[in-house]
C-alpha positions in Angstrom: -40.4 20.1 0.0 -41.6 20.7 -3.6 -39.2 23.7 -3.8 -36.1 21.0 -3.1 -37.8 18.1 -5.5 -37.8 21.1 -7.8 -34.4 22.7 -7.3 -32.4 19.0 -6.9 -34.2 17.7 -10.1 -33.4 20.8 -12.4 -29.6 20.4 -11.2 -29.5 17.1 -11.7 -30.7 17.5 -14.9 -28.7 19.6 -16.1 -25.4 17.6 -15.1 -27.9 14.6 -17.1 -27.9 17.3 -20.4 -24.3 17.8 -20.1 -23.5 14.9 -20.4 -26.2 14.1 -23.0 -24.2 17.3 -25.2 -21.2 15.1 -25.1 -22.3 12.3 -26.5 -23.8 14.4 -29.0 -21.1 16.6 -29.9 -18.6 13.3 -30.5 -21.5 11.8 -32.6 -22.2 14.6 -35.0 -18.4 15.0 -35.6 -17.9 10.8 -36.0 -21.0 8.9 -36.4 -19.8 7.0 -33.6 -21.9 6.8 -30.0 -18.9 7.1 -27.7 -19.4 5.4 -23.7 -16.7 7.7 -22.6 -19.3 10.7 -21.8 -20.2 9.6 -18.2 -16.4 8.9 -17.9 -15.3 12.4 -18.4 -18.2 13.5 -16.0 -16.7 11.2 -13.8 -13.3 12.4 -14.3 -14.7 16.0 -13.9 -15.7 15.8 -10.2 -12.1 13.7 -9.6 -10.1 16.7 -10.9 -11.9 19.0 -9.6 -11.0 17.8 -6.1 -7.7 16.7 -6.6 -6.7 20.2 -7.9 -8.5 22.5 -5.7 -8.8 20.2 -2.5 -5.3 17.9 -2.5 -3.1 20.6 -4.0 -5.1 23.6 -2.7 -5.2 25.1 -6.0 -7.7 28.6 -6.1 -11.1 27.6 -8.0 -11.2 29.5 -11.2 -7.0 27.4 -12.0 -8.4 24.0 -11.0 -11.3 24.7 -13.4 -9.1 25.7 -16.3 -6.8 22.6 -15.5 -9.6 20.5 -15.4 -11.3 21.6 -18.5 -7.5 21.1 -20.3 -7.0 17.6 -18.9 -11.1 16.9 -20.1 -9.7 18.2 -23.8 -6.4 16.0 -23.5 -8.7 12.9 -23.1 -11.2 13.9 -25.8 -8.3 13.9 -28.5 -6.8 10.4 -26.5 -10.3 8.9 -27.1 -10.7 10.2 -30.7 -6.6 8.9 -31.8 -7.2 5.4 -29.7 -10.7 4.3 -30.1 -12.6 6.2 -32.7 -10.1 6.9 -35.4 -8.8 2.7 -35.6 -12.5 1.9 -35.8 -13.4 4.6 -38.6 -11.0 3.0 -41.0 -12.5 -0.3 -40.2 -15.0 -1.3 -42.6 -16.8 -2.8 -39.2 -17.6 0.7 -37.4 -19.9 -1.1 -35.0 -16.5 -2.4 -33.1 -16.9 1.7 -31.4 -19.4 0.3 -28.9 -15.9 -2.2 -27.8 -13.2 0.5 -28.4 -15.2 3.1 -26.7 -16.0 1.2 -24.0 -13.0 -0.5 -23.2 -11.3 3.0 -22.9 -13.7 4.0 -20.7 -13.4 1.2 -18.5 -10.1 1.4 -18.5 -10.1 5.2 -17.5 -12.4 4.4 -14.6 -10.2 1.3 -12.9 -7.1 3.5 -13.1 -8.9 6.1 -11.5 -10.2 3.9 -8.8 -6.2 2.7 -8.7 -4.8 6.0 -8.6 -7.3 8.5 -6.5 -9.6 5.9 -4.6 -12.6 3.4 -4.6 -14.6 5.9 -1.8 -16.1 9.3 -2.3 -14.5 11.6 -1.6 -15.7 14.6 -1.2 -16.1 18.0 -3.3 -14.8 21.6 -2.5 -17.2 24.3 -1.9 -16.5 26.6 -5.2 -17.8 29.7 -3.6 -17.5 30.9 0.1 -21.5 31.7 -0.1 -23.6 30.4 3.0 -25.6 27.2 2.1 -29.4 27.9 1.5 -32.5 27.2 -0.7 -30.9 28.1 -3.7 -27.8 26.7 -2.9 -24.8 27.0 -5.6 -24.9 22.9 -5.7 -28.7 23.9 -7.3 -27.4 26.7 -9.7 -24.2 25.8 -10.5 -24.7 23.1 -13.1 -27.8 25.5 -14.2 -25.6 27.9 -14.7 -23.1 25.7 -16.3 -25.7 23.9 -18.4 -26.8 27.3 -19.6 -23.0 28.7 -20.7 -22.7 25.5 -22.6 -25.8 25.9 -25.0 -25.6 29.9 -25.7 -22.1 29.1 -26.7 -22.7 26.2 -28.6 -25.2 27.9 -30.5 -23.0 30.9 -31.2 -20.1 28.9 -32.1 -21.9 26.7 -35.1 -24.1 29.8 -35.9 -21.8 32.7 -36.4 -17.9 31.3 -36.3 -16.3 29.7 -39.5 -15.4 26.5 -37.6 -18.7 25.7 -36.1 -19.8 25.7 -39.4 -17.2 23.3 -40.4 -18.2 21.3 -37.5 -21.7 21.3 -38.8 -20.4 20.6 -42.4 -18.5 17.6 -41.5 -21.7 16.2 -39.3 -23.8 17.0 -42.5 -22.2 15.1 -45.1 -17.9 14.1 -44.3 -17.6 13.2 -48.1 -18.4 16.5 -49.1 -16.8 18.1 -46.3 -13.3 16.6 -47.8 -14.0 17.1 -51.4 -14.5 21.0 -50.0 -10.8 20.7 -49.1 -12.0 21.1 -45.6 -9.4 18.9 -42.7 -12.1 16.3 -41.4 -9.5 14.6 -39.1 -8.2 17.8 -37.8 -12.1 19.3 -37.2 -12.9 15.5 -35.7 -10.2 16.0 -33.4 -11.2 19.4 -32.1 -15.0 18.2 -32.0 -13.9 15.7 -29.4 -11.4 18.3 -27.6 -14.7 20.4 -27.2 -16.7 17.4 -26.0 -14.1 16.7 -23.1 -14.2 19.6 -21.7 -18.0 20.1 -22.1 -18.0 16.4 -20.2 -15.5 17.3 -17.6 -17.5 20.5 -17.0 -20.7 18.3 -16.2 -19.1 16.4 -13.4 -17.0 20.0 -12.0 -20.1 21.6 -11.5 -22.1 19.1 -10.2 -19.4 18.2 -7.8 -21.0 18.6 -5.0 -24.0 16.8 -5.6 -22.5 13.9 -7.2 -19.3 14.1 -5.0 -16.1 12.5 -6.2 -16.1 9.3 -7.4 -15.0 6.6 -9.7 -18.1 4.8 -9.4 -19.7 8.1 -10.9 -18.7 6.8 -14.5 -21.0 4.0 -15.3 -24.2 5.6 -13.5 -23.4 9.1 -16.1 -23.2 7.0 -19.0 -26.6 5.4 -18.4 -28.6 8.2 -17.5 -26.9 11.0 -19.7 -27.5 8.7 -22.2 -31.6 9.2 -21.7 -31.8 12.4 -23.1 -30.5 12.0 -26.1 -32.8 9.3 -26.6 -36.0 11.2 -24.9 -34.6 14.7 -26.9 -33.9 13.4 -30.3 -29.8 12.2 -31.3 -28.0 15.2 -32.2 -30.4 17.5 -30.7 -28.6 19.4 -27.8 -31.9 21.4 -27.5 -33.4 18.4 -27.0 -31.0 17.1 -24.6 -31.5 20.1 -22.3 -35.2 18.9 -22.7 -34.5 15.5 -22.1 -32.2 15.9 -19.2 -34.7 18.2 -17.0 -37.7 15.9 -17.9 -35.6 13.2 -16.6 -34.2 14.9 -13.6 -37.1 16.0 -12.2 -39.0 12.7 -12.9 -36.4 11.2 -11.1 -36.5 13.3 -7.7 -39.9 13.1 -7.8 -40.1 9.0 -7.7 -37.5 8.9 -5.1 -39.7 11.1 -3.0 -42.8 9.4 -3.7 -41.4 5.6 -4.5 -37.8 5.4 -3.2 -35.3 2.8 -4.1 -35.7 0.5 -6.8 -39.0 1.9 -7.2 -38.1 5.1 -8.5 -35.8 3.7 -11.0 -38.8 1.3 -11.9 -41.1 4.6 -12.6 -38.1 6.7 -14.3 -37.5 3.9 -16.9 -41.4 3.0 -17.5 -41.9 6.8 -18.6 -38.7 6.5 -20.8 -40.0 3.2 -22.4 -43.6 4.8 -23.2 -42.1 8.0 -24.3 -39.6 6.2 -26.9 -42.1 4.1 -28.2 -44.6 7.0 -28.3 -42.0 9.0 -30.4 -38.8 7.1 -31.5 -37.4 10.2 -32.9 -37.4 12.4 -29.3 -39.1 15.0 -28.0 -37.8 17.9 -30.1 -36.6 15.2 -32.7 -38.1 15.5 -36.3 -39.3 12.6 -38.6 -36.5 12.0 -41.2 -38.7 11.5 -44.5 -36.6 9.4 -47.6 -37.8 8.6 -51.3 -38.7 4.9 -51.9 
């Protein structure tokens, strides 16, 4: 029993990170807080079964397909409802634009593919047991996602861009370097790393529209509980979070485990407002 608790909440916790890396990946390139990160999860488990299971499509194709559509919608969100609000001297509106879209994304998809679960292929023709692939899957995917992130923005020219532009955009464009072009690419990268999410944690969270709201809400967590920007910290967030959460449904169930979940988040933010592997921002008065 403590084995599953233990197995269930890392996976789930890592789909919770992934999705907590999107956000965080749109932000650093935008200053803006986009709600389409749970929708791309969403989207994820959707495509995944509509290339491999209704068109019978081999795995490894309706992953690349997949990941290409979740990069076609991160440049759709970034030309419709980020750019518009960036030139707008009230960039608040993001939390409308943002949010419409994704709304918008999630009642077509009801439309268009269904309003039941339906559910997700079997990636890998390996008997079912403990350790599972629905278990080390989205570990594994989780995992890929960081060691590349880190080597992309450590040792390639346009990570560093990307970090440039996230550091200071004024001085990224007086550098002669092509901010709308990099912001763009930013939010390519964060589609895919949001489709990815919801792909390999397919079979636990199946395929289905209603997936949307439920990933924006609780990928957003750790990147509150691991500091904004701070995809170290979202990992951190996003296993603290996903094994709090199997725990209370096995002790509490219900509403009660979302009562315990979101009494630990509320102490922990108020405990430390800048996350767990967040640091203080200090300013001259």
């Amino acid at each position: 029993m403590v084995e599953s608790i233990v197995l269930s909440g890392v996976a789930i916790g890592c789909i919770y990170a992934l999705i907590g890396i999107t956000y965080n990946v749109m932000f650093t390139a935008s200053r803006v807080f986009s709600f389409t990160a749970g929708t791309l999860g969403m989207l994820g488990g959707v495509f995944g079964a509509l290339f491999i299971n209704r068109l019978g499509l081999p795995v490894v194709l309706g992953l690349v397909l997949t990941l290409v559509a979740g990069a076609a919608i991160g440049v759709v969100t970034e030309i419709v409802a980020v750019r518009p609000v960036l030139k707008s001297l009230e960039q608040h509106l993001y939390v409308l634009s943002t949010l419409a879209l994704a709304l918008l994304i999630q009642q077509f998809t009801a439309i268009e593919w269904s309003t039941e679960a339906q559910p997700f292929p079997r990636l890998l023709d390996i008997a079912p047991g403990l350790l599972d692939q629905q278990f080390w899957i989205p570990i594994l995917a989780c995992g890929t996602v960081v060691v590349g992130l880190e080597l992309l923005y450590r040792h390639t020219l346009v990570g560093r861009a990307f970090l440039a532009i996230a550091e200071d955009n004024y001085a990224a464009r007086a550098l002669g370097l092509p901010e709308q072009s990099l912001r763009m690419m930013s939010y390519a990268l964060a589609g895919m790393i949001g489709v990815l999410a919801g792909f390999a944690g397919g079979e636990v969270l199946l395929a289905f529209f209603g997936n949307g709201p439920m990933l924006n809400f609780y990928g957003f967590v750790p990147v509150a509980l691991g500091g904004m920007g701070s995809n170290r910290g979202a990992v951190i967030g996003g296993l603290v979070l996903g094994l709090l959460q199997q725990s209370a449904n096995f002790l509490f169930g219900g509403i009660f485990a979302s009562v315990a979940v979101f009494a630990v988040f509320i102490i922990v933010v108020l405990a430390r407002p800048e996350g767990l592997a967040g640091a203080v921002i200090m300013r001259r008065v």
